[in-house]
C-alpha positions in Angstrom: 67.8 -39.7 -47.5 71.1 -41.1 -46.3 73.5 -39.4 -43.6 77.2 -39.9 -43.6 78.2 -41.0 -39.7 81.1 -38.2 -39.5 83.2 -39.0 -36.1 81.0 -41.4 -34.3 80.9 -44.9 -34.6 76.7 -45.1 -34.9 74.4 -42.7 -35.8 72.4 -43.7 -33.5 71.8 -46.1 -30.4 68.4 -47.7 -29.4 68.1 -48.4 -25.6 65.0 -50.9 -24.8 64.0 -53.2 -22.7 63.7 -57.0 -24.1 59.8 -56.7 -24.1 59.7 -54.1 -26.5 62.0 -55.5 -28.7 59.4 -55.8 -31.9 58.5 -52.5 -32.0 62.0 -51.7 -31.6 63.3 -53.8 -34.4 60.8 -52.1 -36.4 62.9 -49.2 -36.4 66.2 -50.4 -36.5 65.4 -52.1 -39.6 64.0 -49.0 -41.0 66.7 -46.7 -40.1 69.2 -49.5 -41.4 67.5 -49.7 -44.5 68.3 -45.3 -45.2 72.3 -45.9 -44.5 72.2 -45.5 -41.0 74.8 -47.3 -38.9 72.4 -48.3 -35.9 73.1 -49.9 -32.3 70.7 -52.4 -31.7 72.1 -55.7 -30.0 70.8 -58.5 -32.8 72.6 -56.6 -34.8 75.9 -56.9 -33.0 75.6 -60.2 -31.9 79.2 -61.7 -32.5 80.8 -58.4 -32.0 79.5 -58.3 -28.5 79.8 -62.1 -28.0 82.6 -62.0 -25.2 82.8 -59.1 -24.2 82.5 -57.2 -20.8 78.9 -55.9 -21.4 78.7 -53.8 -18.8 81.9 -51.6 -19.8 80.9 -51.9 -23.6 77.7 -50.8 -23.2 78.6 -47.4 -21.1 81.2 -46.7 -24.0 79.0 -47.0 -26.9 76.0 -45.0 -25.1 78.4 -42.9 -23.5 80.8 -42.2 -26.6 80.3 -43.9 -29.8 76.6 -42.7 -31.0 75.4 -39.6 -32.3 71.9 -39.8 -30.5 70.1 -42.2 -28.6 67.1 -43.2 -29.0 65.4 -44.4 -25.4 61.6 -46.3 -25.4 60.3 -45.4 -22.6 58.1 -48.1 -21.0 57.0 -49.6 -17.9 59.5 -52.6 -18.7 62.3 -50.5 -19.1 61.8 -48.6 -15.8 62.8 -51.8 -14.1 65.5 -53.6 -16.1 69.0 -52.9 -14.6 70.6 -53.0 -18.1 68.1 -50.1 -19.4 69.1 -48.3 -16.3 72.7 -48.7 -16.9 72.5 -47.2 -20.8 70.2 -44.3 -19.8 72.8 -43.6 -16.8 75.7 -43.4 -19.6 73.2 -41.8 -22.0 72.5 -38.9 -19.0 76.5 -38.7 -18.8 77.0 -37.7 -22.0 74.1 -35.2 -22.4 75.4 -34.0 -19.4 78.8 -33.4 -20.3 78.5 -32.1 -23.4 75.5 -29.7 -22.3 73.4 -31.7 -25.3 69.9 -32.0 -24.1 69.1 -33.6 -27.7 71.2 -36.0 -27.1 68.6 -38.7 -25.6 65.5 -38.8 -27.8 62.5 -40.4 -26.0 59.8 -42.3 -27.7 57.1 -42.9 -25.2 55.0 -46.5 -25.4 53.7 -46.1 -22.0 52.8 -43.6 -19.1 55.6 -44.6 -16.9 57.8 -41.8 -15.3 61.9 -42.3 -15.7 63.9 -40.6 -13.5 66.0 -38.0 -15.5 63.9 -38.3 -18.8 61.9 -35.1 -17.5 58.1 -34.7 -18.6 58.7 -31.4 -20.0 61.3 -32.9 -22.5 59.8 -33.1 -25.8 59.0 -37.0 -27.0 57.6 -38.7 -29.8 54.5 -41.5 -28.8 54.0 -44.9 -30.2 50.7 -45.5 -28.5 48.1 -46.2 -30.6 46.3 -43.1 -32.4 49.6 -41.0 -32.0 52.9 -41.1 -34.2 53.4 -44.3 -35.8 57.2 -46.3 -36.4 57.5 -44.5 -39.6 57.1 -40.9 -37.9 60.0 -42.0 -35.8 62.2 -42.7 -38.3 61.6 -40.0 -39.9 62.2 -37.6 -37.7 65.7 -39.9 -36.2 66.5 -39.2 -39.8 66.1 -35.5 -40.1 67.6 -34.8 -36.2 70.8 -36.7 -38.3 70.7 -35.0 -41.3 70.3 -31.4 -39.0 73.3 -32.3 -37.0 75.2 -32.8 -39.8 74.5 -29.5 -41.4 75.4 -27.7 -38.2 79.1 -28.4 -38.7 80.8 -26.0 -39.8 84.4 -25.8 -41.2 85.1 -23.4 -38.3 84.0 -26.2 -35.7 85.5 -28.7 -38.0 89.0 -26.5 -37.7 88.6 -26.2 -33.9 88.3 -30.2 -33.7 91.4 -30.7 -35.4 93.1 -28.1 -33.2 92.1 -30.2 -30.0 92.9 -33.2 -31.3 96.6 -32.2 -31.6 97.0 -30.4 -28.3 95.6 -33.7 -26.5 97.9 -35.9 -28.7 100.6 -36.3 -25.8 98.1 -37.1 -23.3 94.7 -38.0 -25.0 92.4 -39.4 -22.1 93.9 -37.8 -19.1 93.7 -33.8 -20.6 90.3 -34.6 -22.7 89.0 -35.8 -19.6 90.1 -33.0 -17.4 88.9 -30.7 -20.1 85.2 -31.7 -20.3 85.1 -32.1 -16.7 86.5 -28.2 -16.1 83.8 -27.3 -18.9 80.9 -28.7 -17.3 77.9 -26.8 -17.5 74.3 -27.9 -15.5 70.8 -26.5 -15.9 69.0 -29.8 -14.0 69.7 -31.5 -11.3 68.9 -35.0 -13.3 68.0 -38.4 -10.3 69.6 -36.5 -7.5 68.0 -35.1 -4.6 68.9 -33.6 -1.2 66.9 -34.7 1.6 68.3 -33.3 5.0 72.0 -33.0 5.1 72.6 -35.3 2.0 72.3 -36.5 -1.7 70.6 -39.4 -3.1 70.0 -41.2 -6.4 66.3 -41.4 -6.5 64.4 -44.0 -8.6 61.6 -42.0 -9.0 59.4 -38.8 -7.3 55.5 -38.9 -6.7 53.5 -36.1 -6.0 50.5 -37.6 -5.3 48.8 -34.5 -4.3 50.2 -31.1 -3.6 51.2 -31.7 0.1 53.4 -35.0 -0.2 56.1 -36.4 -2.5 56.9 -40.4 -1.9 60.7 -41.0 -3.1 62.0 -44.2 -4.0 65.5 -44.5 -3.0 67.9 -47.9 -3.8 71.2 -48.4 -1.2 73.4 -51.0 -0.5 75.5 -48.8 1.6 75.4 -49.2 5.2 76.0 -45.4 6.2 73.3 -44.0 3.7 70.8 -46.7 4.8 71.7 -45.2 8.2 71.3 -41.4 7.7 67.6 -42.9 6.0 66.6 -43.9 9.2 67.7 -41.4 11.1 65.2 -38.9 9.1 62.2 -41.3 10.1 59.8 -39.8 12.1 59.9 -41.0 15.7 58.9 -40.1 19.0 62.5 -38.6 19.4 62.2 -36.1 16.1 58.5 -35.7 15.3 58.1 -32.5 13.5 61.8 -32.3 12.7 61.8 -29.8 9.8 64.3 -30.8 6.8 65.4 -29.4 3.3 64.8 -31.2 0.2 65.4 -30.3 -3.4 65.0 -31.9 -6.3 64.4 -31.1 -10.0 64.0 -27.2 -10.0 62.5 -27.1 -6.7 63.4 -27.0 -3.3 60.9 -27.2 0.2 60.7 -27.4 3.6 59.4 -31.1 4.2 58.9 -33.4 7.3 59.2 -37.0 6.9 55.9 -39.5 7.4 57.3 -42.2 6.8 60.3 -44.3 5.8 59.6 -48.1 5.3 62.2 -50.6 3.3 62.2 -54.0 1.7 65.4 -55.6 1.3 65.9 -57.5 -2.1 68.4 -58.3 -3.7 71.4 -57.4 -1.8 70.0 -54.0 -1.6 67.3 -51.8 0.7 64.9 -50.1 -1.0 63.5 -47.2 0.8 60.4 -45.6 0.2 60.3 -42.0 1.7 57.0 -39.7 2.1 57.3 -36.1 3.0 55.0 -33.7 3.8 55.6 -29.9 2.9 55.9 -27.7 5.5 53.7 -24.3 5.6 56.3 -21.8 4.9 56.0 -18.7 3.0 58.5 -18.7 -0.2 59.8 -15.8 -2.1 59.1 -13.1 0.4 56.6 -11.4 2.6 54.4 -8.4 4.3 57.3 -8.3 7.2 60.1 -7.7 4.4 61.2 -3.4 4.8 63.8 -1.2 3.4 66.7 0.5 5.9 67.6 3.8 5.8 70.8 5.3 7.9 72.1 8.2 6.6 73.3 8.1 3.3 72.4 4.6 3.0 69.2 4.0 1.7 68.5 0.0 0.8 64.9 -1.0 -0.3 63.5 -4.5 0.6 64.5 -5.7 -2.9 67.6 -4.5 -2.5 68.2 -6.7 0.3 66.8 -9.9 -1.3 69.3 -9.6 -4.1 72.0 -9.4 -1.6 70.7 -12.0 0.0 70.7 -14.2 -3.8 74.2 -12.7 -4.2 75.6 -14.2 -1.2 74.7 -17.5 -2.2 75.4 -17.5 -5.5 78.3 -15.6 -5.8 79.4 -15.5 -2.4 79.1 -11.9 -2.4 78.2 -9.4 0.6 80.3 -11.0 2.9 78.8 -10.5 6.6 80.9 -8.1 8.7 83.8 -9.2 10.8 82.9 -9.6 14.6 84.9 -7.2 16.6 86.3 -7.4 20.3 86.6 -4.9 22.2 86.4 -2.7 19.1 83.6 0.0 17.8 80.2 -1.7 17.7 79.0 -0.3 14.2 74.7 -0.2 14.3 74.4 0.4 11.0 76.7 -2.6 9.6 74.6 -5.1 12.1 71.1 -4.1 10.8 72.3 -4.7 7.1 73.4 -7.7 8.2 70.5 -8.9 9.5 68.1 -8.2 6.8 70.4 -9.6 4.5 70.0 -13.0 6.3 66.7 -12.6 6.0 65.5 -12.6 9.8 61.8 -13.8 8.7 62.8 -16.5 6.7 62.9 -19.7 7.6 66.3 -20.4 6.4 69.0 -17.6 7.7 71.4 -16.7 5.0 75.0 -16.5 6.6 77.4 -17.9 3.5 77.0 -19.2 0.4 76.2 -23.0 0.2 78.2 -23.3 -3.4 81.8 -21.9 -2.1 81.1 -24.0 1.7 80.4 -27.1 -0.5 83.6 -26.6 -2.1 85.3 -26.9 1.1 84.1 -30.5 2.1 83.9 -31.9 -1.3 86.3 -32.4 -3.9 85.9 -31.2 -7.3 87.7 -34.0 -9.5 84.2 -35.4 -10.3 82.5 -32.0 -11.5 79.3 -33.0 -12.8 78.6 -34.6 -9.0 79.8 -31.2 -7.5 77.7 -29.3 -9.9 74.5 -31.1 -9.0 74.9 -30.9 -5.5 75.8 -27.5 -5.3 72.7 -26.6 -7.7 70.1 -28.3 -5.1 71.7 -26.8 -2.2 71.8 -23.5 -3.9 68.1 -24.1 -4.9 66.9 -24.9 -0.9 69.2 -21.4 0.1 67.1 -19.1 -2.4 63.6 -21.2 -1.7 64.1 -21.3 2.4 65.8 -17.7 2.1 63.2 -16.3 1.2 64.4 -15.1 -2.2 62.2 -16.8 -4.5 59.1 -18.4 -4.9 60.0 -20.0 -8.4 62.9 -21.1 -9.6 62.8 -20.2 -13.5 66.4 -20.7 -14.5 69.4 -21.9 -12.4 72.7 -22.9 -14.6 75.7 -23.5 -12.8 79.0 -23.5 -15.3 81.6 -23.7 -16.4 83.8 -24.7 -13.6 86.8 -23.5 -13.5 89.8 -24.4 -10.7 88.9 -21.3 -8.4 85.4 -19.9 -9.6 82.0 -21.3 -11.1 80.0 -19.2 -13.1 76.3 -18.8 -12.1 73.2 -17.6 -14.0 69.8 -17.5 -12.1 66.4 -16.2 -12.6 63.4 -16.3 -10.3 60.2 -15.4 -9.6 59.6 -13.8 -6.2 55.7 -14.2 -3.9 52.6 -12.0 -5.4 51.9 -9.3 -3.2 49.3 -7.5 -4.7 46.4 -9.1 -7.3 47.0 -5.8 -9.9 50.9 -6.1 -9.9 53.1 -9.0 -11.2 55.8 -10.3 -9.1 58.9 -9.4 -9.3 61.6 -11.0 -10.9 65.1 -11.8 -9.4 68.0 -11.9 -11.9 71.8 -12.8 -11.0 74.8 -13.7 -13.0 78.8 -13.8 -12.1 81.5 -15.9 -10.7 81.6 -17.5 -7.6 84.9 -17.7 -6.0 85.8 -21.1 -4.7 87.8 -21.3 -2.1 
């Protein structure tokens, strides 16, 4: 079966660390051998003789291959180079909203951050799928690609292509950005009041996650040790979030080694005995007319970070005190939860951070969103969160979760939202 390459420059990309390379070679030859224009550096030797690698390399696994192929492998977890393709691999899935984009192929146990365990993978150790399964199947995830183009898409292509003609890189840019959509929050994590690239997350048992976190920068190395348990801040509670989950989490410890021009920290928490998703305390209000049930409440509460909605009522001076307004209020923060619920963590984000870089604000307003409705008390599981698109004064939001069992004979109840946010 051959494939024709359409609009990219390679069908496909392999991204593998040195020690792998026979295996790897393996399939490049194959995949070579059915018509396939592949990636794989020995086959590119003079082109990429001379040239500034580390740009090249982001292009092609950013922009010029139809798939990439990544072997996952304790040697590739801690080679730079590997770590700068799957970066640029990530960037693309990300952008386009292709989660197929990056094709795994496991020859180890190791754990990569971003390539998630849930993602489907095909396995080279031995007694599982062999090289000739892999191809295979590169060659049919081609061949199904290729089908899926339609003239209509193929119309729509051509259309953009001539409205980004006076300004190609600066509109197209500006356009993918605006259209970014997220469903993951990929390497990133929020631990206290900020974000970090983590290396990787353990979970060694279900009370403690160690993170491995990389800086060379002296003001996040300092807000690291700040979070380190001391005599000054033991049992200082702190939000973290990572993945599609958020807690309530001390830290045990911080220790670093320094190496390389760099500190590399490695952070365990401890989870924090707090009651997600709701409880027995948790009533309805009635004044009146007004009649709100305790569900009704919570998805005010999911609203009002989400969508920013169910603003709280304006404090007045001197003015009527109204009863009624002030109760709402209060169980729409949630007075039992741990986390009070007085704005919306997506539109105050928006204030402090620009939004030229949208994938970065996307993924920071997901974890803090996903904290809100953990430490809020909405939710016990987060089922779906998708943030997207952005647009230059709103973000569109879709959530689903799965409030705390109350009662053995009942199942829990589901939360659903879905609007715009309003950025201010």
């Amino acid at each position: 079966m051959s494939v024709e390459r359409g609009e990219y420059e390679y069908d496909v990309a392999l991204s593998f660390a040195g020690e792998n390379r026979p295996i790897v070679e393996q399939l490049a030859v194959l995949l070579r051998a059915k018509g396939l224009e592949v990636f794989y550096d020995d086959f590119k030797k003079s082109d990429l003789w001379g040239r500034d690698l580390f740009q090249h390399l982001d292009d092609v696994y950013a922009n010029q291959a139809r798939f990439c192929v990544v072997f996952v492998s304790a040697a590739y977890a801690k080679k730079a180079w590997t770590n700068h393709e799957l970066k640029s691999a990530q960037s693309r899935a990300f952008l386009e909203k292709n989660e197929a984009y990056i094709l795994p192929v496991r020859l180890d146990d190791t754990v990569i951050p971003g390539i998630r365990s849930t993602m489907g993978y095909l396995d080279l150790r031995p007694g599982k799928d062999t090289i000739d399964d892999v191809a295979t199947a590169t060659l049919e995830k081609i061949a199904d690609a290729k089908a899926a183009i339609s003239a209509g898409s193929s119309t729509r292509r051509n259309k953009a292509t001539k409205a980004s003609a006076k300004s190609p890189d600066k509109k197209a840019a500006t356009a993918t950005k605006k259209a970014a959509v997220i469903n993951s929050s990929g390497d990133w994590v929020l631990l206290a009041e900020d974000f970090y690239k983590a290396q990787s997350i353990e979970i060694p048992d279900d009370k403690h996650f160690v993170v491995t976190i990389t800086t060379s920068d002296a003001a996040e190395e300092a807000r690291l040790k700040a979070i380190q348990t001391n005599q000054h801040q033991f049992g200082r509670q702190l939000p973290f979030a990572f993945g599609n989950d958020a807690f309530v989490v001390r830290c045990e410890s911080a220790p670093s080694t320094f190496e390389g021009g760099a500190h590399k920290w490695r952070v365990t928490l401890v989870k924090e005995n707090v009651q997600y998703g709701g409880g027995w305390t948790e009533s309805a209000y009635i004044s009146g007319s007004q009649r709100f049930s305790a569900k009704d409440f919570v998805r005010m509460r999911a609203e009002r970070i989400l969508l920013g909605a169910h603003a709280a009522p304006a404090t007045k001076h001197g003015g009527h005190f109204d009863p009624t307004d002030s109760m709402i209020e209060m169980y729409v923060q949630g007075s039992n939860n741990h986390l009070k619920v007085v704005n919306s963590p997506i539109q105050e984000l928006s204030k402090k951070m620009p939004r030229t870089d949208a994938a970065q604000y996307l993924t920071f307003a997901r974890l803090l969103a996903m904290y809100y409705l953990k430490a809020g008390g909405v939710v016990e599981h987060i089922e779906r969160l998708v943030l997207g698109p952005l647009k230059r004064d709103s973000l569109h939001v879709k959530f689903r979760g799965i409030r705390s069992k109350r009662y053995s004979n009942v199942d829990p109840e589901a939360i659903e939202v879905e609007g715009d946010c309003p950025l201010p």
